[in-house]
VMD Tcl script that builds the backbone (N, CA, C; Angstrom):
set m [mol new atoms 207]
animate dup $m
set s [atomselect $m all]
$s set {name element resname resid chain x y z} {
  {N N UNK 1 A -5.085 16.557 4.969}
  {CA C UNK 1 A -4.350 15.439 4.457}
  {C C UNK 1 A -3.032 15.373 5.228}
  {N N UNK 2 A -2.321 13.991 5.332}
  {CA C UNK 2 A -1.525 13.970 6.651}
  {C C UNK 2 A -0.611 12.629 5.558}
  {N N UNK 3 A 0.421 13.273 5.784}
  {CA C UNK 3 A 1.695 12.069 4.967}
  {C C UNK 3 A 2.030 11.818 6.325}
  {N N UNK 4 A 2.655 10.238 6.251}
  {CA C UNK 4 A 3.385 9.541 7.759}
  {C C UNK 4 A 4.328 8.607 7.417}
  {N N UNK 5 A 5.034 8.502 7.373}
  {CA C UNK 5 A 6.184 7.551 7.098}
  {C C UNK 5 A 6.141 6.697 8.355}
  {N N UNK 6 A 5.826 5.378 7.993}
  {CA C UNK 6 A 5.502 4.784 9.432}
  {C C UNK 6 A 6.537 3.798 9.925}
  {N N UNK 7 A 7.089 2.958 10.564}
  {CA C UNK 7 A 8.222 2.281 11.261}
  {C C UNK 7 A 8.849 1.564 10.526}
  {N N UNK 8 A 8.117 1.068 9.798}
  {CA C UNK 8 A 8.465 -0.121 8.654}
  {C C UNK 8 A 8.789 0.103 7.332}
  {N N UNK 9 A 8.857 1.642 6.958}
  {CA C UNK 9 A 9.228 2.780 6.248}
  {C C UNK 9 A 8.439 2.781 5.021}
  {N N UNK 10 A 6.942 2.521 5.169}
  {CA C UNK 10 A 5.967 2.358 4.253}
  {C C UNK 10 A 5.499 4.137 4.637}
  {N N UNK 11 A 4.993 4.071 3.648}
  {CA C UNK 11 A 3.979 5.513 3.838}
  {C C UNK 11 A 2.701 5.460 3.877}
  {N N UNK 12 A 1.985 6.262 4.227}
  {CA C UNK 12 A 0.651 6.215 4.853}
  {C C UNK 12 A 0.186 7.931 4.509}
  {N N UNK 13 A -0.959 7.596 4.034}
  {CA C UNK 13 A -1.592 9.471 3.568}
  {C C UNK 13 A -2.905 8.721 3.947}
  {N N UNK 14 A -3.501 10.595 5.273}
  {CA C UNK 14 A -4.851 10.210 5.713}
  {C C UNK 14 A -5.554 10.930 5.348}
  {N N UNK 15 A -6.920 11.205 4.534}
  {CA C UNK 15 A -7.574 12.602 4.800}
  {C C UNK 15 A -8.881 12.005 5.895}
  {N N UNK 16 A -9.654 13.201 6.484}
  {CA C UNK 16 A -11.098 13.335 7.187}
  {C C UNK 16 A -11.641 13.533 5.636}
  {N N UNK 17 A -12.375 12.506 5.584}
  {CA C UNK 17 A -13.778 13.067 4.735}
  {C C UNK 17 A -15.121 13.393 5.423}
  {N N UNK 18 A -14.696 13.633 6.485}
  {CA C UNK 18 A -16.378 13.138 6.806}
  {C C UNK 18 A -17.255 14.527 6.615}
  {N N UNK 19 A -16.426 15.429 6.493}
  {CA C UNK 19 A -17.008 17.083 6.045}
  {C C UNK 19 A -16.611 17.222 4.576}
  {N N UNK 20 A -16.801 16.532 3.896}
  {CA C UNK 20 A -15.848 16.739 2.175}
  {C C UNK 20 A -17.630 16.246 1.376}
  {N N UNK 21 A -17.425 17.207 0.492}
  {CA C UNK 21 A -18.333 16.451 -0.775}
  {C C UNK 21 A -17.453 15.954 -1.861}
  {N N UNK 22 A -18.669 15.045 -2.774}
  {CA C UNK 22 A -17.685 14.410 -3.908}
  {C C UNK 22 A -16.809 14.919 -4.639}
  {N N UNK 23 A -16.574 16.145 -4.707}
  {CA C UNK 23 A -15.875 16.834 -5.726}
  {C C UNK 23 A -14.605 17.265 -4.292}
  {N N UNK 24 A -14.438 17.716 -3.419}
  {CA C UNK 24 A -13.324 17.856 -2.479}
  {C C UNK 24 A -12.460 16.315 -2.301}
  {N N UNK 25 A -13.639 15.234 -1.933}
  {CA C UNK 25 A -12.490 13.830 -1.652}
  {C C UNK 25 A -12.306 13.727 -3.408}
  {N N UNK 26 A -12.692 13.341 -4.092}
  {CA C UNK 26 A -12.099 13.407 -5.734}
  {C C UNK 26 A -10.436 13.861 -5.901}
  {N N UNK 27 A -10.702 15.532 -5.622}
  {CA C UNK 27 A -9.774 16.520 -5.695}
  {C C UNK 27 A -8.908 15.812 -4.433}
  {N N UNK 28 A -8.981 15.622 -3.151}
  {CA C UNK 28 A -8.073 15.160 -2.241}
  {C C UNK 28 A -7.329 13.889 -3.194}
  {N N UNK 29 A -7.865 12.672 -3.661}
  {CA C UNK 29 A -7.470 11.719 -3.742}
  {C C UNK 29 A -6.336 11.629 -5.078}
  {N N UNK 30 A -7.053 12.586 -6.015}
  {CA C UNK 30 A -6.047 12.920 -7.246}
  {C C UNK 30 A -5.063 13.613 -6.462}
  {N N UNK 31 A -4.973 14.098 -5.764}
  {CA C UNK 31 A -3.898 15.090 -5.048}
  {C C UNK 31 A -2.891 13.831 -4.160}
  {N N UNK 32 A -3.282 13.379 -3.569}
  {CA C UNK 32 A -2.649 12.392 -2.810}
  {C C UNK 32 A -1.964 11.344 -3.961}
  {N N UNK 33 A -2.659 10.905 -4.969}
  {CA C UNK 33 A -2.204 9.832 -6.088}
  {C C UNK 33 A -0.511 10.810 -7.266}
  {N N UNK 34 A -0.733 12.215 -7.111}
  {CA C UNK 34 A 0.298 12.648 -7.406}
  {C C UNK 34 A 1.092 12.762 -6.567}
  {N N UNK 35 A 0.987 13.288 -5.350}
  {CA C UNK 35 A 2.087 12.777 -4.112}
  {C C UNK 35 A 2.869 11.516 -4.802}
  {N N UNK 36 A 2.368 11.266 -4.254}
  {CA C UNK 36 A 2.996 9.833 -4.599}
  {C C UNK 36 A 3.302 9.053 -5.359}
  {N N UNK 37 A 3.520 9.637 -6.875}
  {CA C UNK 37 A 4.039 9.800 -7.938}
  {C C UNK 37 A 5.242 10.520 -7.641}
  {N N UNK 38 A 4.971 11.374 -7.326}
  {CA C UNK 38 A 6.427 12.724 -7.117}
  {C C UNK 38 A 7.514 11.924 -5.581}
  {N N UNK 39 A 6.658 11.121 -5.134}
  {CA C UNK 39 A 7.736 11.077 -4.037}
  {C C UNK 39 A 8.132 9.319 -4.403}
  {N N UNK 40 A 7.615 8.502 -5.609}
  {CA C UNK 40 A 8.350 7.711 -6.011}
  {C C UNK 40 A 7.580 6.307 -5.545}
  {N N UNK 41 A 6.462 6.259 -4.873}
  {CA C UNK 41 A 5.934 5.111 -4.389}
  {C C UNK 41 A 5.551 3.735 -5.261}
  {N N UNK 42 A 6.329 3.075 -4.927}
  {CA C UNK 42 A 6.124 1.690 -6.166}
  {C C UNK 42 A 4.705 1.230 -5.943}
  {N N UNK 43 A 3.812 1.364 -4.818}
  {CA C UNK 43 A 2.627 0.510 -4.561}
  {C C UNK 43 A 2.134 1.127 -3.685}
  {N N UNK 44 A 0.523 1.747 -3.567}
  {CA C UNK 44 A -0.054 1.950 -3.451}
  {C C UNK 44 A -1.518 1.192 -3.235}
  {N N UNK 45 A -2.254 1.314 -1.954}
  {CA C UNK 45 A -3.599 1.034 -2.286}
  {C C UNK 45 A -4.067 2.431 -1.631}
  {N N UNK 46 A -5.360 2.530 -2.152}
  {CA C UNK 46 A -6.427 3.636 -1.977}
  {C C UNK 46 A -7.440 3.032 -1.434}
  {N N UNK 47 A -8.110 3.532 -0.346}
  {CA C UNK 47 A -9.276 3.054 0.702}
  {C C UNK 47 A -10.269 4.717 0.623}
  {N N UNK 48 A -11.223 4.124 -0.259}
  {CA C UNK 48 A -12.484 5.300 0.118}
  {C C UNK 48 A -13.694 4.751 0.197}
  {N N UNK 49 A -14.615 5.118 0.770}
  {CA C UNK 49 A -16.342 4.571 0.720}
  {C C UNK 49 A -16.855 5.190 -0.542}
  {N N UNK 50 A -16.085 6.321 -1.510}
  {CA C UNK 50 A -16.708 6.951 -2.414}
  {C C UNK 50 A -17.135 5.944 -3.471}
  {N N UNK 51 A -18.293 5.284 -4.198}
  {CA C UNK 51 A -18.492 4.676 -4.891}
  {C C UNK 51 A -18.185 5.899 -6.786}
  {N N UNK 52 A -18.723 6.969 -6.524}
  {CA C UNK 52 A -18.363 7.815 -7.227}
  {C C UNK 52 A -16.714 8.281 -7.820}
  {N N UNK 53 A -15.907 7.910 -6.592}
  {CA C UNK 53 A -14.632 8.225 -6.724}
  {C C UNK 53 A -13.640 6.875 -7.064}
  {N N UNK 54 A -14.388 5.890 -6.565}
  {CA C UNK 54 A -13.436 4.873 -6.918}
  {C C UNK 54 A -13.591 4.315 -8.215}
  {N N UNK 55 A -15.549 3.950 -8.969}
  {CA C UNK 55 A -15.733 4.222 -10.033}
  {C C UNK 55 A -15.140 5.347 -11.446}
  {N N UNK 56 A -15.103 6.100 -10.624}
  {CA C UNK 56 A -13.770 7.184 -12.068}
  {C C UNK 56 A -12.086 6.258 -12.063}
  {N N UNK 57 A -12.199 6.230 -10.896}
  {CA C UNK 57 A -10.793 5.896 -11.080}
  {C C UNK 57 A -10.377 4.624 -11.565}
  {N N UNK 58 A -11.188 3.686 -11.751}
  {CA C UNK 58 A -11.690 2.289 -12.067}
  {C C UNK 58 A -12.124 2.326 -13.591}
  {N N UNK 59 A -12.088 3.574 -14.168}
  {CA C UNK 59 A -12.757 3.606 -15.912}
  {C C UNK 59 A -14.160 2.943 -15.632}
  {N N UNK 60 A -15.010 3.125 -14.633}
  {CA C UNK 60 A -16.131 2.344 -14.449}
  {C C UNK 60 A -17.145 3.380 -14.957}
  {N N UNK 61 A -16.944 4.534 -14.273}
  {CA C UNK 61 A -18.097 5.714 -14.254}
  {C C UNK 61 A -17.382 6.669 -15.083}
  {N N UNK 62 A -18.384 7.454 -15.667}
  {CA C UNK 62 A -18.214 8.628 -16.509}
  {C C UNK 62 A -18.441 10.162 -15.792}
  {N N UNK 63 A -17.885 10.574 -15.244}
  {CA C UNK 63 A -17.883 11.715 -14.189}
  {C C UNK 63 A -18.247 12.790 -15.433}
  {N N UNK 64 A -19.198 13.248 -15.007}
  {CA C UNK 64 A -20.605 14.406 -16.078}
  {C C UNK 64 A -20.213 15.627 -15.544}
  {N N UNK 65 A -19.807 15.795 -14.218}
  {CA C UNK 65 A -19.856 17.207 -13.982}
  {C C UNK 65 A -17.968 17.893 -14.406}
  {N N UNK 66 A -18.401 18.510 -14.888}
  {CA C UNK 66 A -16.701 19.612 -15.527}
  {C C UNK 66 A -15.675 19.891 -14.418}
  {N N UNK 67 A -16.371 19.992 -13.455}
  {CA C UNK 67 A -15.431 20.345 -12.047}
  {C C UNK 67 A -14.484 19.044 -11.402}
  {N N UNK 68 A -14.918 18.366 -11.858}
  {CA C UNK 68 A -14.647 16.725 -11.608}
  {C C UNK 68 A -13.582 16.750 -12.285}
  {N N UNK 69 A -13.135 17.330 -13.405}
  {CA C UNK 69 A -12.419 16.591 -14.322}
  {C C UNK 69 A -11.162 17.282 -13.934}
}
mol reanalyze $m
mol bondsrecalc $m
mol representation Tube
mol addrep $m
């Protein structure tokens, strides 16, 4: 995971998922969404292909497994 403060003094957080299972990008993305709580960010968007991850976070899906939570 990679914080960047970019020219225009927006911030930018990257992770690689492309080696992550659902439960690592999950855990990355809750991790990144407190970042950025703690460092004060008025607005935020989140970009994932996880249909699993964006569904929890959406109150859409009911995440079953305990490790998830």
């Amino acid at each position: 995971m990679v914080l960047v403060k970019k020219a225009n003094g927006k911030w930018q957080m990257c992770v690689d998922y492309t080696d992550l299972n659902n439960q690592a990008e999950y855990e990355a993305i809750l991790a990144g969404l407190s970042l950025a709580r703690e460092v004060g960010v008025k607005s935020l968007t989140c970009k994932t292909d996880s249909k699993l991850t964006v569904g929890h976070l959406n109150d859409e899906f009911q995440i079953k497994d305990p490790t998830l939570l």
